[in-house]
PDB file with SEQRES, HELIX, SHEET and CRYST1 records, atoms N, CA, C and O in Angstrom:
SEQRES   1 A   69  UNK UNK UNK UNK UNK UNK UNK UNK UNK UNK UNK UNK UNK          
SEQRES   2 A   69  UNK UNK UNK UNK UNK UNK UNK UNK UNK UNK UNK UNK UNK          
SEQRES   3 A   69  UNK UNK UNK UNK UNK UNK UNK UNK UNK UNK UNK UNK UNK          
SEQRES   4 A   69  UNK UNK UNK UNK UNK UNK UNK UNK UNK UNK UNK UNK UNK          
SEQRES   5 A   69  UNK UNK UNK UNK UNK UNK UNK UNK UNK UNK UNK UNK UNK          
SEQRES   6 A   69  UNK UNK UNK UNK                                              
HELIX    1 AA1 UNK A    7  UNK A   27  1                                  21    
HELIX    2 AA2 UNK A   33  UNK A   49  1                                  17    
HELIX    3 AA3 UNK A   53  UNK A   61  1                                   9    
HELIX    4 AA4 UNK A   63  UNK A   67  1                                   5    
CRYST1    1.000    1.000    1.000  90.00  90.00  90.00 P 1           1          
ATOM      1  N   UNK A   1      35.726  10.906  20.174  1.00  0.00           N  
ATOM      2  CA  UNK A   1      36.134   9.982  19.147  1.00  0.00           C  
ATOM      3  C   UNK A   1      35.289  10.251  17.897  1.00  0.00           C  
ATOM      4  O   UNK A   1      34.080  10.102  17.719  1.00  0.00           O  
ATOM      5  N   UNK A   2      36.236  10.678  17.096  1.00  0.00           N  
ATOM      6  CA  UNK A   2      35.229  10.528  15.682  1.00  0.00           C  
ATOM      7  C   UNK A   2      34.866   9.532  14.552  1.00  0.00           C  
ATOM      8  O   UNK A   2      35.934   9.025  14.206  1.00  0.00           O  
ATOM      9  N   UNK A   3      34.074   9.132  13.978  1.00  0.00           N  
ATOM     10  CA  UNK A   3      34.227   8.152  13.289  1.00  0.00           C  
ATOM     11  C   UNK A   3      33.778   8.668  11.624  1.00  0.00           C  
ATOM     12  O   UNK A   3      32.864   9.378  11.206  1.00  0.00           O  
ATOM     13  N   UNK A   4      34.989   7.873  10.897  1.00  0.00           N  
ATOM     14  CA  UNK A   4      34.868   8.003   9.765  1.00  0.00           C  
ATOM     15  C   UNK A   4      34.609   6.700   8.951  1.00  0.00           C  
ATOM     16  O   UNK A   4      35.001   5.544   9.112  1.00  0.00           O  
ATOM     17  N   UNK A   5      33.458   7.553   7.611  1.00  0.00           N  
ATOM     18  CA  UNK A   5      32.353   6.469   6.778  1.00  0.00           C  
ATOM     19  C   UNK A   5      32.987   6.766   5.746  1.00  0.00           C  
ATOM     20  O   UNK A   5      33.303   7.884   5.339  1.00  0.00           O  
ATOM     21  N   UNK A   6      33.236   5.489   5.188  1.00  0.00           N  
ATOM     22  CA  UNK A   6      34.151   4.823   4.489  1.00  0.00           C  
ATOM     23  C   UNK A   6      32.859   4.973   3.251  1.00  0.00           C  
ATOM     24  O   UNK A   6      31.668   4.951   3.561  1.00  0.00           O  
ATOM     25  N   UNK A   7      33.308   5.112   1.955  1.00  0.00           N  
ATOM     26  CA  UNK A   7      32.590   5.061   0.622  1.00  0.00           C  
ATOM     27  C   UNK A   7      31.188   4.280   0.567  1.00  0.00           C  
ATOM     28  O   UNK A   7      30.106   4.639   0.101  1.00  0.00           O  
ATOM     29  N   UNK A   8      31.552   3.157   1.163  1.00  0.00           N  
ATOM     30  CA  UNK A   8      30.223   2.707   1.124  1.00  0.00           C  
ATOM     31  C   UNK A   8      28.903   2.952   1.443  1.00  0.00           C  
ATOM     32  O   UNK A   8      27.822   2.824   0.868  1.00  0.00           O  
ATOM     33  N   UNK A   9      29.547   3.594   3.231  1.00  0.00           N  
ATOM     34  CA  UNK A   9      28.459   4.051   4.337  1.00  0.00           C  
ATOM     35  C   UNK A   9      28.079   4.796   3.396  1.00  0.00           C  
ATOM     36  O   UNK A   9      27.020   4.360   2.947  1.00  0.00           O  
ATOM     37  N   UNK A  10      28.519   5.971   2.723  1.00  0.00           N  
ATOM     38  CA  UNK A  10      28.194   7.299   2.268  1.00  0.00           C  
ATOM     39  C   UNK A  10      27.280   6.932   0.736  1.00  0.00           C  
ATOM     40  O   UNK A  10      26.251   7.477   0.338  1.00  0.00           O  
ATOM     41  N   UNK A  11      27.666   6.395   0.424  1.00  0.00           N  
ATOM     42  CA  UNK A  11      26.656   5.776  -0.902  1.00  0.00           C  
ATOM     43  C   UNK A  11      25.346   5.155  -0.345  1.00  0.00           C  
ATOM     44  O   UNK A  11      24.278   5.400  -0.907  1.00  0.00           O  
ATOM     45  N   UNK A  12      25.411   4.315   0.805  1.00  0.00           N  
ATOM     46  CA  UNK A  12      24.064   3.701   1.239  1.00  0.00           C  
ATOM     47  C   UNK A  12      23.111   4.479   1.797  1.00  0.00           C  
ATOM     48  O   UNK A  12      21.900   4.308   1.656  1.00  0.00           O  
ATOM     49  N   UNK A  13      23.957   5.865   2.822  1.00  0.00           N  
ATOM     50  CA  UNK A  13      22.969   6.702   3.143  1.00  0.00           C  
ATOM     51  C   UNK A  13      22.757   7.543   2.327  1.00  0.00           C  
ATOM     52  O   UNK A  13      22.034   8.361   2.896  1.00  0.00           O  
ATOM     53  N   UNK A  14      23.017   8.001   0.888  1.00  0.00           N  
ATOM     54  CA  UNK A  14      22.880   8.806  -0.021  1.00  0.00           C  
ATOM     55  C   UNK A  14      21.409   7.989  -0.793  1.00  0.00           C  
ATOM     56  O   UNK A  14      20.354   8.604  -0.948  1.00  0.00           O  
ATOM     57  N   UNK A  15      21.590   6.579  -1.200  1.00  0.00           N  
ATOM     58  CA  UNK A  15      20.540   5.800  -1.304  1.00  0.00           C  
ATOM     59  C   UNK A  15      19.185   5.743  -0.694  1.00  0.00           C  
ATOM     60  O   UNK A  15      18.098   5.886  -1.254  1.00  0.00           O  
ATOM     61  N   UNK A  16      19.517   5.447   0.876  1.00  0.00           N  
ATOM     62  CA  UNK A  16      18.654   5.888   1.663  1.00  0.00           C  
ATOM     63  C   UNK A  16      17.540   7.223   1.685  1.00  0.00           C  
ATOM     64  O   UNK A  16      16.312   7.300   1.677  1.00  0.00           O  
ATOM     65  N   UNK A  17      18.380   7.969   1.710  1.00  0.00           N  
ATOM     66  CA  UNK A  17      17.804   9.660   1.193  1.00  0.00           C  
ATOM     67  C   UNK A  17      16.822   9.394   0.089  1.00  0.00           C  
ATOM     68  O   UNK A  17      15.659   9.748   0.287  1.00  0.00           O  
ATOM     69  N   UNK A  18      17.183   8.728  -1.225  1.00  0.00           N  
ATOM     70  CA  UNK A  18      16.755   9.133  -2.230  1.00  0.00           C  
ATOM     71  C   UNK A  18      15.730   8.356  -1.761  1.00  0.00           C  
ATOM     72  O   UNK A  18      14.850   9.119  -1.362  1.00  0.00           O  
ATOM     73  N   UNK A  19      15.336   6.937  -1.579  1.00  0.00           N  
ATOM     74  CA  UNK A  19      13.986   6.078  -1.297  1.00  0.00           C  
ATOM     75  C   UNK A  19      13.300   7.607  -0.667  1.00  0.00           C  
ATOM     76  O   UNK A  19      12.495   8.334  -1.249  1.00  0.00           O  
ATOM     77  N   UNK A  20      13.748   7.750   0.331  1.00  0.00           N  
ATOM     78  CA  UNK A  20      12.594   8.619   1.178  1.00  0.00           C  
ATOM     79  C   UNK A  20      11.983   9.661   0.523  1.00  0.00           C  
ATOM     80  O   UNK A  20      10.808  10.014   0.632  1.00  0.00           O  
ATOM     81  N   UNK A  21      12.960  10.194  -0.251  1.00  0.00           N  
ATOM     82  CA  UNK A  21      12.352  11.256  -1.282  1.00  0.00           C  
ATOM     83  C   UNK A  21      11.347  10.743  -2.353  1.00  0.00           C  
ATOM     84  O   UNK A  21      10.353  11.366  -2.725  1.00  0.00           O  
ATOM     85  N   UNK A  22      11.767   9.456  -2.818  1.00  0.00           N  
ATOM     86  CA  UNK A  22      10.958   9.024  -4.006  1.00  0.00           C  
ATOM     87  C   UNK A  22       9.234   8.728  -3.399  1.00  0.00           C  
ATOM     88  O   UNK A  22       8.136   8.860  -3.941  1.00  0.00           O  
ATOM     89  N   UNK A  23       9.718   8.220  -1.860  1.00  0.00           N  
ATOM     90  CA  UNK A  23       8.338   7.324  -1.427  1.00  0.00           C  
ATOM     91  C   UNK A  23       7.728   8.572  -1.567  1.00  0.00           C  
ATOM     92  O   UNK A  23       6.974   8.660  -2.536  1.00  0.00           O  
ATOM     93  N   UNK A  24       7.901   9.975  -0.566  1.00  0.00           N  
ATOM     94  CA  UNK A  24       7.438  11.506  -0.411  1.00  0.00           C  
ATOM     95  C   UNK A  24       6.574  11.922  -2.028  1.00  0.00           C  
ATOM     96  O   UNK A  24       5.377  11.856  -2.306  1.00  0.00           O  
ATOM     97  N   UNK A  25       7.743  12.344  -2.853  1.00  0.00           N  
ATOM     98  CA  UNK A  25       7.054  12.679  -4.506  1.00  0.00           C  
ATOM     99  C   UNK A  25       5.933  11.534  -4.151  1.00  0.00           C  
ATOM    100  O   UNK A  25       5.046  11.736  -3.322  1.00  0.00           O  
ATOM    101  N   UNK A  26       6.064  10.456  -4.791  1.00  0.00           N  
ATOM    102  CA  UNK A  26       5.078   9.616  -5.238  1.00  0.00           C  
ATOM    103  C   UNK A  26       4.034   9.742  -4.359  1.00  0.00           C  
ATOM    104  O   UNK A  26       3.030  10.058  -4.997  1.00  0.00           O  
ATOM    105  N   UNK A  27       3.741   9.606  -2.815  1.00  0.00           N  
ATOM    106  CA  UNK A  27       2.515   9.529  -2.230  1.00  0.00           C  
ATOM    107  C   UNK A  27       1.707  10.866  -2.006  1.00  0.00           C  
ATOM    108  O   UNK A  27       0.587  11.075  -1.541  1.00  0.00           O  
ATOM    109  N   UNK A  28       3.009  11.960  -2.674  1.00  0.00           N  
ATOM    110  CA  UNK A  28       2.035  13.286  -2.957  1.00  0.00           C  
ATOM    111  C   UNK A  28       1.285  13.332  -4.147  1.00  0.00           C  
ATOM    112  O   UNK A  28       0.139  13.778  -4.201  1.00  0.00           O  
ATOM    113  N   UNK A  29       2.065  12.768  -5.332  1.00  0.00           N  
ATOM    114  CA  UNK A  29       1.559  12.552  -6.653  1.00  0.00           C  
ATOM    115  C   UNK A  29       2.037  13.491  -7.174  1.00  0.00           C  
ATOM    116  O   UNK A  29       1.344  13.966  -8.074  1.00  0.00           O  
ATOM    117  N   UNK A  30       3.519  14.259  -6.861  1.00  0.00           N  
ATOM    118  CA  UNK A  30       4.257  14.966  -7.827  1.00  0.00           C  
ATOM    119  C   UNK A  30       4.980  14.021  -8.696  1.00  0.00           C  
ATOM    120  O   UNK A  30       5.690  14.436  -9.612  1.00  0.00           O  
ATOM    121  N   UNK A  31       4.801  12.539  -8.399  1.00  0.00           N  
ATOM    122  CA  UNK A  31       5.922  11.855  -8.763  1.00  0.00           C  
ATOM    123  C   UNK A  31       5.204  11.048 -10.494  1.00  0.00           C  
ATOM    124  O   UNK A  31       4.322  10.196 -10.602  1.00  0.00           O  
ATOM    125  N   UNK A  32       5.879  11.629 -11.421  1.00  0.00           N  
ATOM    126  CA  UNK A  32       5.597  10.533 -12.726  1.00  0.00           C  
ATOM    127  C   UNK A  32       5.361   9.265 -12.742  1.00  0.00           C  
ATOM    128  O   UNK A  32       5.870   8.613 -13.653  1.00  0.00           O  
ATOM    129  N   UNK A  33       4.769   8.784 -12.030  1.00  0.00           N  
ATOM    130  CA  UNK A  33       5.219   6.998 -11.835  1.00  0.00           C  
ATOM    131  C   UNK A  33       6.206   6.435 -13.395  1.00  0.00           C  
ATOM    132  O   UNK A  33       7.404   6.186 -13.530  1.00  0.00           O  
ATOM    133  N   UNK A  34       5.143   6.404 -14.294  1.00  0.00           N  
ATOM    134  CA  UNK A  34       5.484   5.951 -15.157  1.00  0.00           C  
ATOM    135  C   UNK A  34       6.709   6.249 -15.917  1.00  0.00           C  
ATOM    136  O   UNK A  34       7.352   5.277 -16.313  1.00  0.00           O  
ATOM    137  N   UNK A  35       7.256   7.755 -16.260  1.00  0.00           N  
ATOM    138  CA  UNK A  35       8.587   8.176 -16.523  1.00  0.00           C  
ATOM    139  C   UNK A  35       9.524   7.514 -15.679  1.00  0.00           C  
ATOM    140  O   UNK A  35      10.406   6.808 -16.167  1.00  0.00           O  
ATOM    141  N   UNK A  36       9.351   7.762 -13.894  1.00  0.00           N  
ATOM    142  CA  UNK A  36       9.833   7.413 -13.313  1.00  0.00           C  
ATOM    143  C   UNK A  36      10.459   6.059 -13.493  1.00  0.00           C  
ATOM    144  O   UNK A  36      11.674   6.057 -13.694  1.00  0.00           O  
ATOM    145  N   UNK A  37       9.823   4.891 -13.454  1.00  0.00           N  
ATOM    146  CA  UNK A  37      10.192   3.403 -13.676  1.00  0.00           C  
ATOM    147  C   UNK A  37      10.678   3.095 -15.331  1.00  0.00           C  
ATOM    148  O   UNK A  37      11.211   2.060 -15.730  1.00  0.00           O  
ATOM    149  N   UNK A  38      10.340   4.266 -16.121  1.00  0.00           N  
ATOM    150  CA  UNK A  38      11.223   4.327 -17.537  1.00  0.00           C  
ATOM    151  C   UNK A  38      12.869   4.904 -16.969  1.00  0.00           C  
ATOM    152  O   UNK A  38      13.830   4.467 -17.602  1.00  0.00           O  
ATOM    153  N   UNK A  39      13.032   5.476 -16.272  1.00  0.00           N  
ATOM    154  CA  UNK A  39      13.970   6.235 -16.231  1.00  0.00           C  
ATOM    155  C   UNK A  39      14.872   5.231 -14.880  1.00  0.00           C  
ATOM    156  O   UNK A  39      16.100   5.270 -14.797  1.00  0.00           O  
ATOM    157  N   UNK A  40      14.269   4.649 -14.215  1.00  0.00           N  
ATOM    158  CA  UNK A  40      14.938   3.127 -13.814  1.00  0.00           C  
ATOM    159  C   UNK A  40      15.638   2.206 -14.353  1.00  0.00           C  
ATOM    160  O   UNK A  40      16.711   1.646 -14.127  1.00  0.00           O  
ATOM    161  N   UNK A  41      14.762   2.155 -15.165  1.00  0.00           N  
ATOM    162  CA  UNK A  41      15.062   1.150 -16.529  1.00  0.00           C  
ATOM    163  C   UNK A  41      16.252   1.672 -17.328  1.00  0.00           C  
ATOM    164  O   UNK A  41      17.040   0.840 -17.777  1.00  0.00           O  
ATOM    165  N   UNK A  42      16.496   3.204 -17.587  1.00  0.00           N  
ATOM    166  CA  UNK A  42      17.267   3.737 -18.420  1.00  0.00           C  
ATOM    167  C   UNK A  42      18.787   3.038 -17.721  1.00  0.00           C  
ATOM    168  O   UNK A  42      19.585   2.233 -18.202  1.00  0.00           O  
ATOM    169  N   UNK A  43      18.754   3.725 -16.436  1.00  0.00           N  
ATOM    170  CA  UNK A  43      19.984   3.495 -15.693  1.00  0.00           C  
ATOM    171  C   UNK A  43      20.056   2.270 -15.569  1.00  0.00           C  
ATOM    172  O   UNK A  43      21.216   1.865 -15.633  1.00  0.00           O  
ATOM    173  N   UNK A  44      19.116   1.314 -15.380  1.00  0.00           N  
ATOM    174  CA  UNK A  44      20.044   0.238 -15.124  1.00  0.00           C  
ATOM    175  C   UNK A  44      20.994  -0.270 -16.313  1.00  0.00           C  
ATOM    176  O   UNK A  44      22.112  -0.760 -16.148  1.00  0.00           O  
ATOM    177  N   UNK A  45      20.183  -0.013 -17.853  1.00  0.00           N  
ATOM    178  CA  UNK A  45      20.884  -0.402 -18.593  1.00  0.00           C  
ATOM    179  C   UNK A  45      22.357   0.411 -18.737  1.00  0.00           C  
ATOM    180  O   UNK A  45      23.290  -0.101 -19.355  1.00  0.00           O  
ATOM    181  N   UNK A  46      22.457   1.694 -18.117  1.00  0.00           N  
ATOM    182  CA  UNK A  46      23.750   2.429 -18.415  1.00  0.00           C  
ATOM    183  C   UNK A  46      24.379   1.730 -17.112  1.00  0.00           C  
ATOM    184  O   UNK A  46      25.524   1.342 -17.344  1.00  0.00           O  
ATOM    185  N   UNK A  47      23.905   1.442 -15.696  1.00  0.00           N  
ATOM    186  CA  UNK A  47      25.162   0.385 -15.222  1.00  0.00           C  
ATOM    187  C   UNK A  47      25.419  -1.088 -15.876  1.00  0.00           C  
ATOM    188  O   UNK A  47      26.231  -1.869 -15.380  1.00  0.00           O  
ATOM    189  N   UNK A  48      24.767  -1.345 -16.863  1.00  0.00           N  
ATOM    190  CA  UNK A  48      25.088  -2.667 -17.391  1.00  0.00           C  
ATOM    191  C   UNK A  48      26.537  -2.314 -18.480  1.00  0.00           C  
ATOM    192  O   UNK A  48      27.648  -2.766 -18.756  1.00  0.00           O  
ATOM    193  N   UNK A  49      25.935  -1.584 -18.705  1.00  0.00           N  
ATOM    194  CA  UNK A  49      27.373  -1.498 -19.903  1.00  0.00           C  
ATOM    195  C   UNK A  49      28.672  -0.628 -19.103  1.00  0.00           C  
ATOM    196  O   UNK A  49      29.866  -0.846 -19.304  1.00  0.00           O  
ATOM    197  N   UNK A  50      28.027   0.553 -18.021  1.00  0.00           N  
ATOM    198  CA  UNK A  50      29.285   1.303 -17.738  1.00  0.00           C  
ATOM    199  C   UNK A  50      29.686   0.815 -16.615  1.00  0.00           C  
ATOM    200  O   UNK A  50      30.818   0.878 -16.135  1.00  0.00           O  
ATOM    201  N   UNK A  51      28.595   0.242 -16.120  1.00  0.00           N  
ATOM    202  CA  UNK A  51      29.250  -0.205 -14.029  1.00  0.00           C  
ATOM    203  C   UNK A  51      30.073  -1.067 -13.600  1.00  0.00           C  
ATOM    204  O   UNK A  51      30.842  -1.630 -14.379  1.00  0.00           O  
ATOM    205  N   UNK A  52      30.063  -1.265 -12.587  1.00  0.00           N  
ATOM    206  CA  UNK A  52      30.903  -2.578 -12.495  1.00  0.00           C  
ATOM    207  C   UNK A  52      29.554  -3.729 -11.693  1.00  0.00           C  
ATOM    208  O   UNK A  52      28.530  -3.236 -11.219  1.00  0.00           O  
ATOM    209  N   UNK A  53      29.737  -4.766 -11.683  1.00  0.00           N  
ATOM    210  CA  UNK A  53      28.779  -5.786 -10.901  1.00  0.00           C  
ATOM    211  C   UNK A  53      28.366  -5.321  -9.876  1.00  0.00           C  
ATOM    212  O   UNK A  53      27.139  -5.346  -9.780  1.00  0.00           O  
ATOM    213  N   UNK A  54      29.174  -4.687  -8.647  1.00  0.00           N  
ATOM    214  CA  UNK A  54      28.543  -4.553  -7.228  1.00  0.00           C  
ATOM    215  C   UNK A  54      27.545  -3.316  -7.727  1.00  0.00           C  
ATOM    216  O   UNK A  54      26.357  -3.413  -7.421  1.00  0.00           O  
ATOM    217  N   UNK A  55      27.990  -2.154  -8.488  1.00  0.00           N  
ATOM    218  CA  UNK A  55      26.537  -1.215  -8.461  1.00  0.00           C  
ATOM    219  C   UNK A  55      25.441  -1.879  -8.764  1.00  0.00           C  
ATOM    220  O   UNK A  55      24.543  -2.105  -7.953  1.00  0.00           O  
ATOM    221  N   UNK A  56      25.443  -2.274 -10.081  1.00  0.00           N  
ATOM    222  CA  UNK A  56      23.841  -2.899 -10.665  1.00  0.00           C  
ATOM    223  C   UNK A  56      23.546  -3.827  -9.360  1.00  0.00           C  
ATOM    224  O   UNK A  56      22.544  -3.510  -8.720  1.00  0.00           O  
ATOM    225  N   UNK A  57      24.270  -4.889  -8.914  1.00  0.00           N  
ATOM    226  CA  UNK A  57      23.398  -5.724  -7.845  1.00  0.00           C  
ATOM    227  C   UNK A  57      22.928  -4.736  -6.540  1.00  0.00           C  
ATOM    228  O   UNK A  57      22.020  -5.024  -5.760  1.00  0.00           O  
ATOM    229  N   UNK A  58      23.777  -3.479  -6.486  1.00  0.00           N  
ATOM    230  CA  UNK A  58      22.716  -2.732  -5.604  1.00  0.00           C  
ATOM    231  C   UNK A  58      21.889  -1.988  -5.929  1.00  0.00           C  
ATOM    232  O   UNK A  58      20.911  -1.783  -5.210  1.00  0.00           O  
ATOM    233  N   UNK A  59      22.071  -1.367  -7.137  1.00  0.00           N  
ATOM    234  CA  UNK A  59      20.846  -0.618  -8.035  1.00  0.00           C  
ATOM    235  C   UNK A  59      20.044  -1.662  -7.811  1.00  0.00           C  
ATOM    236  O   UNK A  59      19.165  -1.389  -6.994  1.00  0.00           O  
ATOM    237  N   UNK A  60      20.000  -3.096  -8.355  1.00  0.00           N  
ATOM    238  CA  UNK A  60      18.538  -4.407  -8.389  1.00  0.00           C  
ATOM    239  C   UNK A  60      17.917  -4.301  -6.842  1.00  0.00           C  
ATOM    240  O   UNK A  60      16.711  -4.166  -6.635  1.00  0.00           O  
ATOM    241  N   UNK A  61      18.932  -4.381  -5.780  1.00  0.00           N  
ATOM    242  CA  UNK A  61      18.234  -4.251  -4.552  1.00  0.00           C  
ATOM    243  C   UNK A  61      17.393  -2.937  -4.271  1.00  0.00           C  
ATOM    244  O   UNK A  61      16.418  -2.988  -3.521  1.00  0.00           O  
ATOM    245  N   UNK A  62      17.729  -1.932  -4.796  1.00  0.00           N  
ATOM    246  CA  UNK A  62      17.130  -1.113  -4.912  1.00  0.00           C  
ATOM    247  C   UNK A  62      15.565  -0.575  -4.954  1.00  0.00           C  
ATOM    248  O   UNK A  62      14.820   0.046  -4.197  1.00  0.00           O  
ATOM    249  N   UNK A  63      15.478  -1.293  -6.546  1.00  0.00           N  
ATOM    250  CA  UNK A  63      14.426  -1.291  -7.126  1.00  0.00           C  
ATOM    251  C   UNK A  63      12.715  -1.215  -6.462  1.00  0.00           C  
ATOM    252  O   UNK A  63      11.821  -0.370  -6.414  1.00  0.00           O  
ATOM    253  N   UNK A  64      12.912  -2.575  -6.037  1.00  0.00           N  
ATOM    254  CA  UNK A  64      11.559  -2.803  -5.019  1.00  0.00           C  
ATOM    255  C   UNK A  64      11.604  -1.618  -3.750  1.00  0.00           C  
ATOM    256  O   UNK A  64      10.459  -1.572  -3.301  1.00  0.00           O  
ATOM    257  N   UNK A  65      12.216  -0.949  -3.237  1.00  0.00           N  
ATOM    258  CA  UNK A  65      11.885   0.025  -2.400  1.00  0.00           C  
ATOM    259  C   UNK A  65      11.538   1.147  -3.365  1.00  0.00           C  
ATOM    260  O   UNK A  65      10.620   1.890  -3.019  1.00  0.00           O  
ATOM    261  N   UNK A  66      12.177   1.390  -4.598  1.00  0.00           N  
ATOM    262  CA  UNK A  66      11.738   2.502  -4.993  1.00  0.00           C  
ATOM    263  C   UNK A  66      10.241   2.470  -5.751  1.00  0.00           C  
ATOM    264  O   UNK A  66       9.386   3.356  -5.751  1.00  0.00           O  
ATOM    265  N   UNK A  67      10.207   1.114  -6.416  1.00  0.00           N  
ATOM    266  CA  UNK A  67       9.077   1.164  -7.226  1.00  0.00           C  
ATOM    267  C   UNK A  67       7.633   0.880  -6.538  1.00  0.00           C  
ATOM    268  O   UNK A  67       6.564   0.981  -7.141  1.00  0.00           O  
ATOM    269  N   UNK A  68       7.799   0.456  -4.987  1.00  0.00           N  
ATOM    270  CA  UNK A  68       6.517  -0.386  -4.183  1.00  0.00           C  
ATOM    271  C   UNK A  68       6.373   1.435  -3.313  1.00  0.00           C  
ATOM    272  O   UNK A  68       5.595   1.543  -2.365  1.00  0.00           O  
ATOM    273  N   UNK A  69       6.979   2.353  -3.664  1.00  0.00           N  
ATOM    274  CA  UNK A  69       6.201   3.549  -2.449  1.00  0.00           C  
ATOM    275  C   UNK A  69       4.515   3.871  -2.788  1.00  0.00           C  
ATOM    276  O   UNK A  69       3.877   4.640  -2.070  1.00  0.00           O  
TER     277      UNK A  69                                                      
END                                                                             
């Protein structure tokens, strides 16, 4: 039986990925902190004007995993 992941699954584990990567950079100290959380900031404002509601409220959930590694 195979099972197929519907848009969402595939966006959350694509999400997923990226935390792990971000926590990795950062606790090596390849990671900019500071660009980094500028460049947070950038996007959220481009899902404010281009997204629709459900991205930004998951970009916001986001946030605290990416910015606390």
């Amino acid at each position: 039986m195979s099972v197929e992941f519907g848009a969402h699954e595939k966006i959350f584990a694509l999400f997923t990925a990226n935390v792990a990567l971000v926590r990795t950079l950062s606790e090596s100290g390849a990671l900019d902190r500071t660009l980094f959380i500028e460049q947070l900031s950038a996007a959220r404002q481009w899902l404010i004007q281009h997204g629709e509601k459900g991205a930004l409220t998951a970009f916001d959930e986001l946030i605290p995993m990416l910015t606390d590694a």
